[in-house]
C-alpha positions as CSV (number, residue, x, y, z in Angstrom):
1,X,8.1,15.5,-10.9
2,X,5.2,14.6,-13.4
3,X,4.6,11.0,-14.5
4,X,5.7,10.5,-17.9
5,X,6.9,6.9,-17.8
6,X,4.6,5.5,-19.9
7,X,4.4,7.7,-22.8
8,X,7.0,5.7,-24.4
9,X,7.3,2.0,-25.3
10,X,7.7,-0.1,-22.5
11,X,11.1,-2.7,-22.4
12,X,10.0,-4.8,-19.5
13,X,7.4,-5.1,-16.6
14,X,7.0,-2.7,-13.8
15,X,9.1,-2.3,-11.2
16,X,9.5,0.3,-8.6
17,X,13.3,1.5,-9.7
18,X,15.0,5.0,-9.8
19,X,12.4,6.1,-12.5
20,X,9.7,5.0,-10.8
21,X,10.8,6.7,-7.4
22,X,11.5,9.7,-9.2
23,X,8.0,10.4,-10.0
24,X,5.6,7.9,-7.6
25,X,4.5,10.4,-5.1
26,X,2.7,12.2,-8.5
27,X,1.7,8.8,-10.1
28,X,0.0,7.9,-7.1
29,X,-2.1,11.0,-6.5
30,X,-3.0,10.6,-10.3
31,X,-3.3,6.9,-10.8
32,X,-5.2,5.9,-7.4
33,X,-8.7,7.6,-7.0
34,X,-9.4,9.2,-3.4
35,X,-5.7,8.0,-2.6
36,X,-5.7,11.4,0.0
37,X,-8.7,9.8,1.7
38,X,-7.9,7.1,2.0
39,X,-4.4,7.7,3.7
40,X,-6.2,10.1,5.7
41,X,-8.3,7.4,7.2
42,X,-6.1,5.1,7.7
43,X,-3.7,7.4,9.7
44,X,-6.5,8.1,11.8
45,X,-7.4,4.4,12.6
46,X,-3.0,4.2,13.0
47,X,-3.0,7.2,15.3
48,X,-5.5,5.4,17.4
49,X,-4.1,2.1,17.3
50,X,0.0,2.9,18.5
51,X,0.3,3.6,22.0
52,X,3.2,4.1,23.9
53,X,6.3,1.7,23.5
54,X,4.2,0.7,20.2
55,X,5.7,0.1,17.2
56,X,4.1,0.8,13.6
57,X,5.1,-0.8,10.9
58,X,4.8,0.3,6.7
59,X,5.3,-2.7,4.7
60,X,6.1,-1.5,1.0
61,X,6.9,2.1,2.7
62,X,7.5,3.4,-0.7
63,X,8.5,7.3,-0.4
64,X,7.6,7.3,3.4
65,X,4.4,9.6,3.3
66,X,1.9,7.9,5.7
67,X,4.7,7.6,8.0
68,X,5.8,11.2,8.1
69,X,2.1,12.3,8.5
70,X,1.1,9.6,11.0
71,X,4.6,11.2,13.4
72,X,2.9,14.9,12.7
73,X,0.6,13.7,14.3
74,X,1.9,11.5,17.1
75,X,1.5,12.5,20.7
76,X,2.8,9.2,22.2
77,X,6.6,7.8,22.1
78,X,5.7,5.2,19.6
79,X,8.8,3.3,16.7
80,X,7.8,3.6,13.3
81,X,9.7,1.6,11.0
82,X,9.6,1.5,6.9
83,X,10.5,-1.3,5.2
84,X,10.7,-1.6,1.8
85,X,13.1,-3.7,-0.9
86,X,13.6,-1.1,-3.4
87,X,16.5,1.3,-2.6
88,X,15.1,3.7,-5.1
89,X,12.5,4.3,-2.8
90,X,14.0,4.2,0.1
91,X,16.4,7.1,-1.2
92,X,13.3,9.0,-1.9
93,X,12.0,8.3,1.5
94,X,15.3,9.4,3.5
95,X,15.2,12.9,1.7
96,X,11.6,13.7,2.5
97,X,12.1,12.4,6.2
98,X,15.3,14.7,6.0
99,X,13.5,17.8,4.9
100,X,10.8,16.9,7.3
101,X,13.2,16.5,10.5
102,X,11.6,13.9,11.6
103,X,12.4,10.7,12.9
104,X,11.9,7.6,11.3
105,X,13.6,4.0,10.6
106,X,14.0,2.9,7.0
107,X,15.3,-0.4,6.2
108,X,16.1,-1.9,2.8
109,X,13.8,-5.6,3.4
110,X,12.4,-8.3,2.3
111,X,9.0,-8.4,4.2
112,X,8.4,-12.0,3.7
113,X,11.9,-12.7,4.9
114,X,11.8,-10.1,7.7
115,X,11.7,-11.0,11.8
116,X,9.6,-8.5,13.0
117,X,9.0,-7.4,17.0
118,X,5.7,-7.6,18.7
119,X,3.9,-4.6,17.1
120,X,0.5,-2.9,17.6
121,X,0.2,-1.8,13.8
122,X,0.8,-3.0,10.4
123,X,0.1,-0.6,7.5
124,X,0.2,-2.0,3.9
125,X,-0.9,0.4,0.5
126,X,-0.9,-1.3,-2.5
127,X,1.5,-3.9,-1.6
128,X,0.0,-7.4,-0.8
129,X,-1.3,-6.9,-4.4
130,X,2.5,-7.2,-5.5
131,X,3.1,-10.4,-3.5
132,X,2.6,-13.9,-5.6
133,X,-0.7,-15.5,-4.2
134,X,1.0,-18.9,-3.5
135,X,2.8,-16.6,-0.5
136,X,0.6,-13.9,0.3
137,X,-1.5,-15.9,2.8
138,X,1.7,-16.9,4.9
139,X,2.6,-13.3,4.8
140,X,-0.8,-12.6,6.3
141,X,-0.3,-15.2,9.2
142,X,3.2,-13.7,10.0
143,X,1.8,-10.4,10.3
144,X,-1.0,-11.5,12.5
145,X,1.3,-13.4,15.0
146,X,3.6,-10.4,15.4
147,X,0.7,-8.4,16.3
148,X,-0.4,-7.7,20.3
149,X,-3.6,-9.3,20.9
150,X,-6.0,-6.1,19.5
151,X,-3.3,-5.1,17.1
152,X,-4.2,-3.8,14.2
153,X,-3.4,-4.4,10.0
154,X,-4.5,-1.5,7.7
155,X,-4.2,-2.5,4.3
156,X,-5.3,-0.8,1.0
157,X,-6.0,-2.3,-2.1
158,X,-6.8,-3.5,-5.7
159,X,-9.8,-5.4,-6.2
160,X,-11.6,-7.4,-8.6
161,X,-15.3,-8.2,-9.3
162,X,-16.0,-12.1,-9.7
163,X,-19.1,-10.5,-11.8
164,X,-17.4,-10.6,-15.0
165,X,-19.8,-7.3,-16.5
166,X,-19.4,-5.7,-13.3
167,X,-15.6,-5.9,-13.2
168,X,-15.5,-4.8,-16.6
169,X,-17.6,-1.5,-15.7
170,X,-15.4,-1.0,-12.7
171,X,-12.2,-1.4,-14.7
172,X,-13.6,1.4,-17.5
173,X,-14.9,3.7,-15.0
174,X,-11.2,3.4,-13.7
175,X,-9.9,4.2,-17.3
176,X,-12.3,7.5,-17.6
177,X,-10.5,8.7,-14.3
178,X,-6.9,7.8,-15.1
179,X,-7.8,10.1,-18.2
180,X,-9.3,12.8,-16.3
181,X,-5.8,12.8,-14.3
182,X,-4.3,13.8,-17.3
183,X,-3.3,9.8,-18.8
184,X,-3.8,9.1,-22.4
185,X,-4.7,6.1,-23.6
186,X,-1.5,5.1,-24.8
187,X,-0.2,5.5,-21.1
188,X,-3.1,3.4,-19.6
189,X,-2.6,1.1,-22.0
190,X,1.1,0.9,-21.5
191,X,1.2,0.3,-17.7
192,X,-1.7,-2.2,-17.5
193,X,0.2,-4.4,-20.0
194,X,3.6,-3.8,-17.7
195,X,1.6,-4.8,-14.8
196,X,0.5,-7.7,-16.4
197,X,1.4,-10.9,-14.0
198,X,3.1,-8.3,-12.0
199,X,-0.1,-6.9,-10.4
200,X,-2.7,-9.6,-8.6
201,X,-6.0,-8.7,-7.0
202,X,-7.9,-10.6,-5.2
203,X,-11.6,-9.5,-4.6
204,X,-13.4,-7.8,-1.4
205,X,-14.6,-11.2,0.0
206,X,-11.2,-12.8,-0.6
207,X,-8.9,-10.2,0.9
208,X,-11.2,-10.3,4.0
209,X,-11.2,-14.0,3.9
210,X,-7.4,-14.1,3.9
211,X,-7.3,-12.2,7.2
212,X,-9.9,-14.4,8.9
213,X,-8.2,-17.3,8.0
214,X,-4.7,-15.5,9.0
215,X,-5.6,-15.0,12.7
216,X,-7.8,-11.8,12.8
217,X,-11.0,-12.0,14.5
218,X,-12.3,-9.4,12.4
219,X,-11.8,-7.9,9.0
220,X,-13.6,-5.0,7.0
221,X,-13.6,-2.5,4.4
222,X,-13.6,1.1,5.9
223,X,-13.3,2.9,2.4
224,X,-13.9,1.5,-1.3
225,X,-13.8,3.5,-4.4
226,X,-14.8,1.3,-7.3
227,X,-12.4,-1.4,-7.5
228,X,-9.7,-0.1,-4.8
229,X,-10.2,-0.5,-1.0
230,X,-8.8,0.2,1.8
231,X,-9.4,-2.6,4.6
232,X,-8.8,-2.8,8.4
233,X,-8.2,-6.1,10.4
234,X,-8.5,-6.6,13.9
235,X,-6.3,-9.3,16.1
């Protein structure tokens, strides 16, 4: 289904309910540039990091696609688990995995709240971004200390340019290529005043930051398109 959300008036700020869900898989594609590439990388770097016995996490699993294309791909008896707290989504998620046949566990959580096992991967698109700063750190450290020692955090995001003409330029560019998705002005204009206070990005050096000072012994960007990045963090 097409998104059309925002070609009326917004009532309140974004959230990911039943019209959301209805349409993400489409608003995605069209609202995040080089969003196949990026998943594609980071279910290669997934696919190397789960063994077997490993367990994969998706925080903010949305309609389950990097999961159902990481087990396409999965030669090794590996627990992937989706957590995510909107039951929109999740609906979404258990028809896809249906109509895929596949096998994968879905749970309706809170992922600050949630006790996780000892994994060897956590996977995270577009979701930290979602979580208040005075938390997201301590999210960070809880992920980090339910990781095996060389586990590993893939995490895409948002980002911002302390450069204040820079971040400007990278937020326009963005503009010209939500319109060449199809996305008038009004639309564009519409969701980045829903997502206002909503949606917080922190910059390249600060996301990175966050997972040093989480427990990673490394952290670096492995793709970046303008002002969205997809990261990798090593325990």
């Amino acid at each position: 289904m097409n998104d059309k959300i925002f070609t009326k008036p917004i009532k309140k700020q974004f959230e990911f309910d039943e019209e959301v869900a209805a349409v993400f898989d489409d608003m995605l594609s069209r609202s995040v540039p080089f969003y196949e590439q990026s998943q594609d990388i980071t279910k290669y770097f997934a696919l190397k990091a789960l063994e077997d016995g490993g367990v994969m996490y998706d925080l903010g699993c949305s309609t389950a696609s990097l999961l159902i294309n990481v087990k396409r791909e999965l030669k090794r008896d590996a627990k992937l688990i989706g957590l995510d707290n909107s039951e929109a989504m999740l609906e979404q998620a258990r028809k896809k995995i249906l109509a895929f046949g596949t096998e994968i566990e879905l749970q309706n959580a809170d992922i600050l709240e949630y006790d996780y096992i000892q994994a060897s991967l956590f996977v995270s698109n577009y979701t930290l971004q979602f979580i208040r700063p005075l938390v997201r750190e301590e999210l960070i450290k809880k992920i980090s200390s339910s990781l095996k020692k060389d586990g590993v955090f893939i995490f895409s995001e948002k980002i911002i340019s302390h450069q204040s003409k820079l971040n400007k330029d990278l937020i326009e560019h963005y503009y010209d290529f939500k319109k060449k998705q199809g996305y008038s002005e009004y639309e564009i204009s519409q969701k980045r005043e829903a997502l206002e206070n909503v949606l917080v990005p922190y910059s390249e050096e600060e996301n990175i930051k966050m997972a040093l000072n989480s427990g990673f012994s490394h952290c670096e960007a492995i793709f970046r398109w303008a002002n969205f990045a997809t990261f990798i963090a090593i325990k």
